[in-house]
C-alpha positions in Angstrom: 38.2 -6.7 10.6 37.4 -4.6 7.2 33.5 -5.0 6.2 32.7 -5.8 2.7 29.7 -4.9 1.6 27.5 -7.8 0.0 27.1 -7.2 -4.2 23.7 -6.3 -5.2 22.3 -8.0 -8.2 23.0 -5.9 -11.4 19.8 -5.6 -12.6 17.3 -4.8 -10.2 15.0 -6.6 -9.3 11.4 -5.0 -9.1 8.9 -4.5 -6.3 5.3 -6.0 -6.0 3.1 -2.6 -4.8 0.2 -3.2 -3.2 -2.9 -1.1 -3.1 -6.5 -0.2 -2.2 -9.2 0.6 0.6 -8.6 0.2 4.3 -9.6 -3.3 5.1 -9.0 -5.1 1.4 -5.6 -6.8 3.0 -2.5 -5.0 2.0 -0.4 -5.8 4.9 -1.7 -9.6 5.1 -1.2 -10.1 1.7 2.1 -8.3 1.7 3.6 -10.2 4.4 2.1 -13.8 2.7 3.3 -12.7 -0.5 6.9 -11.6 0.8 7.3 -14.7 2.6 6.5 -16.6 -0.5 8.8 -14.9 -2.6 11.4 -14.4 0.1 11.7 -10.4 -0.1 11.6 -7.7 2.0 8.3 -6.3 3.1 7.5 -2.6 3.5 4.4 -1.1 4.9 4.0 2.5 4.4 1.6 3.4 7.1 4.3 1.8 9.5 7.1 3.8 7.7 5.4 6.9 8.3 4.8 6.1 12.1 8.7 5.3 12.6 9.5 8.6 10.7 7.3 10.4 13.0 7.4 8.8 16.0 3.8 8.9 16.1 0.8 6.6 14.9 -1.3 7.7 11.7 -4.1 9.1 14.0 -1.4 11.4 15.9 0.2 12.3 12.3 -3.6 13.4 11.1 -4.3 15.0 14.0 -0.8 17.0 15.1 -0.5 18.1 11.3 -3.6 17.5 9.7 -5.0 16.2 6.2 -3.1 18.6 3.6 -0.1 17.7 5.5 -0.7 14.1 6.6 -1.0 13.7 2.2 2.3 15.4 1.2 4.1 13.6 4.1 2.7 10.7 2.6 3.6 11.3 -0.6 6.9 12.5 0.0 7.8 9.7 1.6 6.6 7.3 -0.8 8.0 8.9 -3.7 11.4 8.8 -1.9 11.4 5.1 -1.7 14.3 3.3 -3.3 13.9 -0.5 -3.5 14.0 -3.9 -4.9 12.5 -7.0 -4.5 10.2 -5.4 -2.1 6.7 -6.3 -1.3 5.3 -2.6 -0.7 2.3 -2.4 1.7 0.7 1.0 1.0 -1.6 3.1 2.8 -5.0 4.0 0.9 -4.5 7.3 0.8 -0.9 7.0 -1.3 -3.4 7.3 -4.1 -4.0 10.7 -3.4 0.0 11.8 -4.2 0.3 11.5 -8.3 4.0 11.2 -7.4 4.3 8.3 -5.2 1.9 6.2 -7.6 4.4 7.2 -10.2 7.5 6.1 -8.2 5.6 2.9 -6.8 5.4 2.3 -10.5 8.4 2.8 -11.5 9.3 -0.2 -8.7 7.3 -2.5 -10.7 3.9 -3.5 -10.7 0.8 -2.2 -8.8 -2.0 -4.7 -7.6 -5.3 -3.8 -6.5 -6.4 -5.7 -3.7 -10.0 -5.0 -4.3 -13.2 -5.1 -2.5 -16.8 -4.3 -2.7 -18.1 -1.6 -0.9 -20.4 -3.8 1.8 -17.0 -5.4 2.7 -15.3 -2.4 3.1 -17.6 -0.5 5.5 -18.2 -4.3 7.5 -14.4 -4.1 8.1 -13.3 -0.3 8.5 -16.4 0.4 10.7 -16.4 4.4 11.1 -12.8 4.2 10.4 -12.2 5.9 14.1 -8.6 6.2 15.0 -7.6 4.4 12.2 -5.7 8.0 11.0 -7.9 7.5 7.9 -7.5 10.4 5.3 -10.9 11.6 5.0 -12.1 15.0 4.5 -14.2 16.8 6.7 -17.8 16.0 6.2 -17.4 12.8 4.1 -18.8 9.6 4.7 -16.8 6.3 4.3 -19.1 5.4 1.6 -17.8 8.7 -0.4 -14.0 7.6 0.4 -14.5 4.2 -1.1 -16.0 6.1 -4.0 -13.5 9.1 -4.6 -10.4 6.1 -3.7 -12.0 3.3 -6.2 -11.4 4.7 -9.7 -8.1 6.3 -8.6 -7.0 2.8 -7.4 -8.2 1.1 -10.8 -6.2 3.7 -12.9 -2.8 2.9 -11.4 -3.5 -1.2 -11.5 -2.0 -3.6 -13.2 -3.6 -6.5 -11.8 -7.0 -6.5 -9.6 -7.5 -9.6 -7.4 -10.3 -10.0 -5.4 -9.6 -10.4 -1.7 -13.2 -10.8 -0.7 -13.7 -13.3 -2.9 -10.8 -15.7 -2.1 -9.1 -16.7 0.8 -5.6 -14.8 1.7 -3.4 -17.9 0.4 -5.4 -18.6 -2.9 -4.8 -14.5 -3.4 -1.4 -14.8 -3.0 -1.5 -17.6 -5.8 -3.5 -15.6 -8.5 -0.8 -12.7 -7.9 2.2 -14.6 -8.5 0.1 -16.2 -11.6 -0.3 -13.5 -13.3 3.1 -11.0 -12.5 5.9 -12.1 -14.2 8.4 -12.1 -11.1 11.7 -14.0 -11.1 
């Protein structure tokens, strides 16, 4: 039996990229919103654990933060997808390419949250394979991370202001996805 391969639409469609701290509910969000839309969901944190073979903390520690960044970003900027619900990590802001190719897929959204939200959640970020540098407090990553997350947005919901669902709703409101 000969396979056919299934026809892809002819335009493409785009992706939905998610972004923002550790904690603000990228990969809720991303599964709720692929569901909903009935895409494909990719979460790059997992992405880079299947590549390696390794979890983020193991990535960060075997090849450490330099490293652990341009994987990331290589990666990322790699990506070639549609109708996709990307689930990023929060460091992908740190790779100027991979926000360019993320954008490129279509639009960005900040899932945003305040700072008390973001250290109740993330704790000491302790084997989380957080990209922080030596010396830095998780109150200085949500600063640094903030304004670089804002710059690449296209829409900014609120996810500590409004349950996961209702989220999903204001996203779909404002992005106009076919």
């Amino acid at each position: 039996m000969a396979f056919t391969p299934i026809q892809r639409d002819e335009v493409s469609q785009p992706c939905i990229t998610l972004v923002g701290m550790a904690g603000a509910g990228k990969s809720t969000l991303g599964g709720l919103l692929a569901k909903r839309l009935d895409w494909g969901q990719l979460d790059t944190d997992r992405y880079m654990e299947s590549y390696y073979g390794l979890n983020l903390q193991a990535i960060m520690d075997t090849y450490g933060l330099e490293e652990f960044l341009r994987i990331e970003e290589r990666l990322v900027s790699d990506l070639n997808l549609t109708r996709t619900v990307i689930s990023t990590g929060g460091s992908v802001i740190y790779g100027p390419q991979a926000v360019k190719r993320l954008k490129e897929l279509g639009p960005v959204v900040l899932l945003d949250i305040d700072e008390a939200t973001f250290l109740e959640r993330v704790g000491s970020g302790d084997n989380r394979g957080l990209a922080i540098g030596p010396g830095k407090s998780m109150r200085d990553l949500y600063n640094e991370r903030l304004p670089l997350y804002r710059k690449a947005a296209d829409l900014t919901v609120r996810t500590d202001q409004c349950a996961p669902d209702e989220c999903v709703d204001i996203i779909l409101q404002h992005l106009d996805i076919a």
